[in-house]
C-alpha positions as a Markdown table, in Angstrom:
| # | Residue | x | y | z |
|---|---|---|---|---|
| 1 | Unk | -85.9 | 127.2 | 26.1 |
| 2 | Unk | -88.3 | 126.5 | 23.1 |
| 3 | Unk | -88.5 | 122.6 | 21.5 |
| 4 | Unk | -89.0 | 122.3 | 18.3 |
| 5 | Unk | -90.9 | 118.9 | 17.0 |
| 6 | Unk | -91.1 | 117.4 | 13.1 |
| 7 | Unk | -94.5 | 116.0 | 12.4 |
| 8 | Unk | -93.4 | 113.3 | 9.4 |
| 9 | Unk | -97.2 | 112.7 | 9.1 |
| 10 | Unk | -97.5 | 115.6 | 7.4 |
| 11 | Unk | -97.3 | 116.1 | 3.7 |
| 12 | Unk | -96.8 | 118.9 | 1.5 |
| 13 | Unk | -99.5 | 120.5 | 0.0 |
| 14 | Unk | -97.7 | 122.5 | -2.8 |
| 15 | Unk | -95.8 | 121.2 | -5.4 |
| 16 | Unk | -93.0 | 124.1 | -6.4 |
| 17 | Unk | -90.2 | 124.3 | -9.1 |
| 18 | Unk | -87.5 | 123.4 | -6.4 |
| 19 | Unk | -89.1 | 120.2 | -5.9 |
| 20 | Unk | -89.2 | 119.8 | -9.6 |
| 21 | Unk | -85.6 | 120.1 | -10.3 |
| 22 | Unk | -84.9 | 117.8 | -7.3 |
| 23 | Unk | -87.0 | 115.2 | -7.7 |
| 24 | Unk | -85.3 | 115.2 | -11.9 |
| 25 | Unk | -81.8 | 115.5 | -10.4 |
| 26 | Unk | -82.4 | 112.1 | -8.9 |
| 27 | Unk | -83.8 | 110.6 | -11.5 |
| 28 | Unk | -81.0 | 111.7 | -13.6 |
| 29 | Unk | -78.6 | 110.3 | -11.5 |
| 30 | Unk | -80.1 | 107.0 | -11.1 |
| 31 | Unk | -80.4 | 106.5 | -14.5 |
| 32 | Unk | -76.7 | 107.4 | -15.0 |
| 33 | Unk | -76.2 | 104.8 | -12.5 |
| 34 | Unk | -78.2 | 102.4 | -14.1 |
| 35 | Unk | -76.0 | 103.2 | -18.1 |
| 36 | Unk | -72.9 | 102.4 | -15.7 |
| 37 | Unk | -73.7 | 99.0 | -14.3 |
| 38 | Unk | -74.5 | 98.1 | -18.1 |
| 39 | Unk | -71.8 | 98.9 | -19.9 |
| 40 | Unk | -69.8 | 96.9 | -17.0 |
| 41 | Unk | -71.7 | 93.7 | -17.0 |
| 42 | Unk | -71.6 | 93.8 | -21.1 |
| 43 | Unk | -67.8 | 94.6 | -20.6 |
| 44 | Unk | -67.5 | 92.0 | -18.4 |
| 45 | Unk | -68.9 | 89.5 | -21.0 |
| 46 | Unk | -66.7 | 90.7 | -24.0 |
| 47 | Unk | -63.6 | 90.2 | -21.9 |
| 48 | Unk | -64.6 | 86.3 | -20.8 |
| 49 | Unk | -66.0 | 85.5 | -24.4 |
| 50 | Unk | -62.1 | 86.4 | -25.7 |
| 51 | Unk | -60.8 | 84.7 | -23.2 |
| 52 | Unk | -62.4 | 81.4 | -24.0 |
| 53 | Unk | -61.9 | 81.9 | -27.5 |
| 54 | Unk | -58.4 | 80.4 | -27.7 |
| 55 | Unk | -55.9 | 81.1 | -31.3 |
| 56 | Unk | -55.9 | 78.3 | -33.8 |
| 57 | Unk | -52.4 | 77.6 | -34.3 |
| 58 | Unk | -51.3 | 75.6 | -37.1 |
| 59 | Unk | -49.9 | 72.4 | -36.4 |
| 60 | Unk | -46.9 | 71.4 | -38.0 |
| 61 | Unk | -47.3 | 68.6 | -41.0 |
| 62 | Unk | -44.5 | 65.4 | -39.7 |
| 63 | Unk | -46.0 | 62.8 | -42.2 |
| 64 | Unk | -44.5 | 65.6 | -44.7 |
| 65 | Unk | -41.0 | 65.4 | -43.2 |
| 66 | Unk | -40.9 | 61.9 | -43.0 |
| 67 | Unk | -41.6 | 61.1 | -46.5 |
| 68 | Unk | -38.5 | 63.8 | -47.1 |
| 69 | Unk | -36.3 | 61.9 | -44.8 |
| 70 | Unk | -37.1 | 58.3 | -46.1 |
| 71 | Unk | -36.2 | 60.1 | -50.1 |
| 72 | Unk | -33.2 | 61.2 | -48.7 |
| 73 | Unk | -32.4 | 57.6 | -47.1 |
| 74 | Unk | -33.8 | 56.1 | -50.3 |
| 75 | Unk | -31.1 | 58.5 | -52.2 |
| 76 | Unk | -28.4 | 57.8 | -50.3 |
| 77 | Unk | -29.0 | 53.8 | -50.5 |
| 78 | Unk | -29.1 | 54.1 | -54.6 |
| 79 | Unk | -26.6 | 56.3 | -54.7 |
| 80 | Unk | -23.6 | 54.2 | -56.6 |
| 81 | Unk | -21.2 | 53.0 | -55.2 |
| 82 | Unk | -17.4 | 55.0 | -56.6 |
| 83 | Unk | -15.7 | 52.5 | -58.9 |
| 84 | Unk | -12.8 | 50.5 | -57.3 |
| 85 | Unk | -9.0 | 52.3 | -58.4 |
| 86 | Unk | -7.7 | 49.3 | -60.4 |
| 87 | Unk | -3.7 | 49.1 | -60.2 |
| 88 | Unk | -1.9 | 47.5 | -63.1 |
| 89 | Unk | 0.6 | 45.0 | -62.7 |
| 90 | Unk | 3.8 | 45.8 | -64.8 |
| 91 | Unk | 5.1 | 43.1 | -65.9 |
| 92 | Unk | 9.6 | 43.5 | -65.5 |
| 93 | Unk | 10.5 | 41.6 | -69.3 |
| 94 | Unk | 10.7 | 45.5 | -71.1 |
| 95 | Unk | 12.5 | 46.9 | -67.9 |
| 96 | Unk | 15.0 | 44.1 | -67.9 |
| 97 | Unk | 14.8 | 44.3 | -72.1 |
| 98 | Unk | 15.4 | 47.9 | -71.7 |
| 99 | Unk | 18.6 | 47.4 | -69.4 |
| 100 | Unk | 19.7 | 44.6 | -71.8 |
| 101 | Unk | 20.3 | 47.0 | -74.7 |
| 102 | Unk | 21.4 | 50.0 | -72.2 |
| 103 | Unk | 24.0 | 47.4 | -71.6 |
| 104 | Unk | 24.6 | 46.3 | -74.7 |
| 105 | Unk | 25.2 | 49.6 | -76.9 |
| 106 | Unk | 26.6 | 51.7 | -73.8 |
| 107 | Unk | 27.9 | 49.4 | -71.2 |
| 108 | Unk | 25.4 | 51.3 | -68.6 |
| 109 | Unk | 25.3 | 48.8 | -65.9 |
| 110 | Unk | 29.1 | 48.6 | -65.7 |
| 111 | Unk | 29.6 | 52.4 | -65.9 |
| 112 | Unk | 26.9 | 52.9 | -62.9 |
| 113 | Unk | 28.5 | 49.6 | -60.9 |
| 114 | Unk | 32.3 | 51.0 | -61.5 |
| 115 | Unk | 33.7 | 53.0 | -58.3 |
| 116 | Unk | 34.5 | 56.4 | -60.0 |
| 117 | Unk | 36.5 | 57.7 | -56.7 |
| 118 | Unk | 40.0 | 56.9 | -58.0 |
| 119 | Unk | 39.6 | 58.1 | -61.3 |
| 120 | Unk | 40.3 | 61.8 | -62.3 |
| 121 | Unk | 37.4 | 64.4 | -63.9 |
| 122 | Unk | 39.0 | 64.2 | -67.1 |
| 123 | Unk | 38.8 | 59.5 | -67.2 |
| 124 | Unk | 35.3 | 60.5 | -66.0 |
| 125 | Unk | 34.5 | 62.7 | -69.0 |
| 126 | Unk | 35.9 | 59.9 | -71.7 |
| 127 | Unk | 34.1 | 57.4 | -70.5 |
| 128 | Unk | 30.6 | 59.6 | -70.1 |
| 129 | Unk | 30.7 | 60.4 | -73.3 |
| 130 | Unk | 31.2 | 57.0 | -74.5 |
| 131 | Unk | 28.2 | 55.8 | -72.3 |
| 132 | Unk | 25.9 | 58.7 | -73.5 |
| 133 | Unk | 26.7 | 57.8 | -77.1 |
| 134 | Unk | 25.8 | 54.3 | -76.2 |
| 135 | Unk | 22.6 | 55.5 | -74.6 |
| 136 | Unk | 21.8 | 57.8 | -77.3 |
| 137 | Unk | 21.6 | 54.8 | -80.0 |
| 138 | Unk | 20.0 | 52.5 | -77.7 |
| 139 | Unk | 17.4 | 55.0 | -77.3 |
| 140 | Unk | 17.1 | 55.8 | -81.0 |
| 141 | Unk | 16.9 | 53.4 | -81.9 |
| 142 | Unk | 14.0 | 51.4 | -80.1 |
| 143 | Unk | 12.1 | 54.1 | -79.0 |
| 144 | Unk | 10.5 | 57.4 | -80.5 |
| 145 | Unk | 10.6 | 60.6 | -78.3 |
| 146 | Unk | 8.7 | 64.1 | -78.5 |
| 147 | Unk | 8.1 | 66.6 | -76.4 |
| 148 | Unk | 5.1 | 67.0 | -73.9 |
| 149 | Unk | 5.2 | 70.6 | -74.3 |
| 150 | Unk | 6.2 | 72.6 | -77.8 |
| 151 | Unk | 7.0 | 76.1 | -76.5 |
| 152 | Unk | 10.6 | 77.2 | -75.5 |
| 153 | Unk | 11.8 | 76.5 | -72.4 |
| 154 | Unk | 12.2 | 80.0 | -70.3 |
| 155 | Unk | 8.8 | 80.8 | -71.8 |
| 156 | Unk | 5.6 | 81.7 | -70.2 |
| 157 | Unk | 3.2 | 80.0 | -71.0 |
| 158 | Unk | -0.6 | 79.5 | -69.5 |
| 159 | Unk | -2.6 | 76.3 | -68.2 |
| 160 | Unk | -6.5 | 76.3 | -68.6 |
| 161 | Unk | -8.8 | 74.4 | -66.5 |
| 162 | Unk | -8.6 | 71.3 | -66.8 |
| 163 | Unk | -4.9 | 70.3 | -68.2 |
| 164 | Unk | -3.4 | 67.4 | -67.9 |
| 165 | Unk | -2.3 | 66.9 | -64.4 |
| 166 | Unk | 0.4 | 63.7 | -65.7 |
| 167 | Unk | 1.6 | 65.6 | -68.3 |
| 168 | Unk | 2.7 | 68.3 | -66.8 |
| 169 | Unk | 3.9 | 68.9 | -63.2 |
| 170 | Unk | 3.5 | 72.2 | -61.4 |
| 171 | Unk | 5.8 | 73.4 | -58.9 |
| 172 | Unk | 7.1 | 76.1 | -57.1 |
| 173 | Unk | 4.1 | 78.7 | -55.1 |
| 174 | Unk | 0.6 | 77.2 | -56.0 |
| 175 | Unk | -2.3 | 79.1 | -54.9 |
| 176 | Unk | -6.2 | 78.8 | -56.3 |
| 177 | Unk | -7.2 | 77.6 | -59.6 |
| 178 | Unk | -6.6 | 77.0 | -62.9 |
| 179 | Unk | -5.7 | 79.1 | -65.5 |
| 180 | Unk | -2.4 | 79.0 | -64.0 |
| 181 | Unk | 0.8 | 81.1 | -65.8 |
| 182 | Unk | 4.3 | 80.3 | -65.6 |
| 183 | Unk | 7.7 | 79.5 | -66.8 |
| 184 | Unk | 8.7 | 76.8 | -68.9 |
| 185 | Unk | 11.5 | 74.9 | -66.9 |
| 186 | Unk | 11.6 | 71.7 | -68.5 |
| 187 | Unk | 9.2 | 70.7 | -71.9 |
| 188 | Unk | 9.0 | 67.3 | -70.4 |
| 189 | Unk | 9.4 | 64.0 | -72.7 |
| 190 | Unk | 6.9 | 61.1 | -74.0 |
| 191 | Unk | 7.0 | 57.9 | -75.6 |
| 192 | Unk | 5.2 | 57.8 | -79.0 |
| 193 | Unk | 6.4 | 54.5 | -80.4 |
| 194 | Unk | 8.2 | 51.5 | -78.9 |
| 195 | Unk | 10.4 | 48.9 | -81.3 |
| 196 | Unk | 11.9 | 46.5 | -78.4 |
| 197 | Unk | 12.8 | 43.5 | -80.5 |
| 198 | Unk | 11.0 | 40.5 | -79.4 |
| 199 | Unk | 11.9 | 37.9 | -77.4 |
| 200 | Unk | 12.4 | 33.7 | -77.8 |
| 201 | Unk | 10.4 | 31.2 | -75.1 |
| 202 | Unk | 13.0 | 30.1 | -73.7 |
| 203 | Unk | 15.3 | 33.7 | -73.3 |
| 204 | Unk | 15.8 | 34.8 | -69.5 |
| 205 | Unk | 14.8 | 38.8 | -69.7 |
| 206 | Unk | 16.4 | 38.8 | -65.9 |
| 207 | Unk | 20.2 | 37.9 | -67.5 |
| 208 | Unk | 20.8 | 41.6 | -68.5 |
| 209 | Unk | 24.4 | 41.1 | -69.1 |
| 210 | Unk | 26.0 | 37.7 | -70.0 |
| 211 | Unk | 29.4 | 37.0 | -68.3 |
| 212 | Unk | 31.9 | 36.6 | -70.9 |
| 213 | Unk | 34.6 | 33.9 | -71.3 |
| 214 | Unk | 37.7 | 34.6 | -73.1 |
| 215 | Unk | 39.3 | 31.4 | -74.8 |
């Protein structure tokens, strides 16, 4: 059996094209090598410089909303104050006047006070007729009516924003806003002049109706 042995002292004394291209191979590959490891570390120092770079966020502006609150306290502290609802007194002289010469002209209090029950339809109608005679004078006669509204009663007639809610009364099925249209059921009635006579110092407006005395 033969052995074989390397001598690594020895050199070679030729330099051939295959050790060319071998001896370029590796220096190709180490320089690809080398490009590599670059464009790592420089990755590697793009990433950590973003990182540290942190976002400017704005940051909100609270002296801002706290001048807007203390305006809207201010506003609500001047704001006036709603006017108190003032209720007048009436005085009861013209309601008792009033009954006085209801009383007088149409004996009103007497026919209201009197207990119709035992009296037949057709006493009733006499004596209705003379109160509403009496009434109708009394009326006339110190007072001056017209109607609220001029049209016909039955009509339709319409209502426009902002009518007068006291002088005339809406019923039956009320839904949104005005304009409103309807029937006229009643034309309603309103005072244009008063003539109740005037009264003495010493006259008691409560005495409606004197009791009489037959001597």
């Amino acid at each position: 059996m033969n052995n074989y042995a390397i001598d690594l002292t020895l050199k070679p004394t030729t330099f051939d094209l295959w050790h060319v291209c071998l001896a370029g191979t590796v220096a190709v590959l180490a320089l690809i090598l080398i490009v590599l490891l670059l464009s790592m570390v420089i990755s590697l120092a793009r990433s950590k410089k973003k990182s540290d770079i942190q976002p400017v966020v704005p940051t909100p502006e609270p002296i801002v909303k706290v001048v807007e609150k203390i305006v809207e306290v201010e506003k609500l502290v001047h704001a006036p104050a709603p006017e108190p609802v003032i209720l007048k007194e009436a005085t009861p002289d013209a309601a008792l006047q009033l009954l006085g010469l209801l009383q007088k002209e149409a004996r009103f209090i007497d026919f209201i006070k009197e207990d119709i029950a035992a009296y037949g339809d057709a006493d009733i109608g006499v004596a209705a007729r003379v109160v509403h005679e009496g009434c109708n004078k009394a009326i006339n006669e110190h007072f001056t009516l017209a109607a609220v509204r001029s049209e016909q009663e039955g009509s339709k007639i319409t209502l426009t924003q902002g009518f007068d809610a006291a002088a005339v009364r809406l019923t039956g099925n009320i839904v949104g806003n005005a304009p409103f249209t309807g029937t006229l059921v009643h034309k309603g009635w309103q005072i244009t002049n008063i003539r109740l006579p005037k009264l003495t110092a010493g006259h008691n407006a409560a005495i409606v109706a004197p009791a009489e005395v037959e001597l």
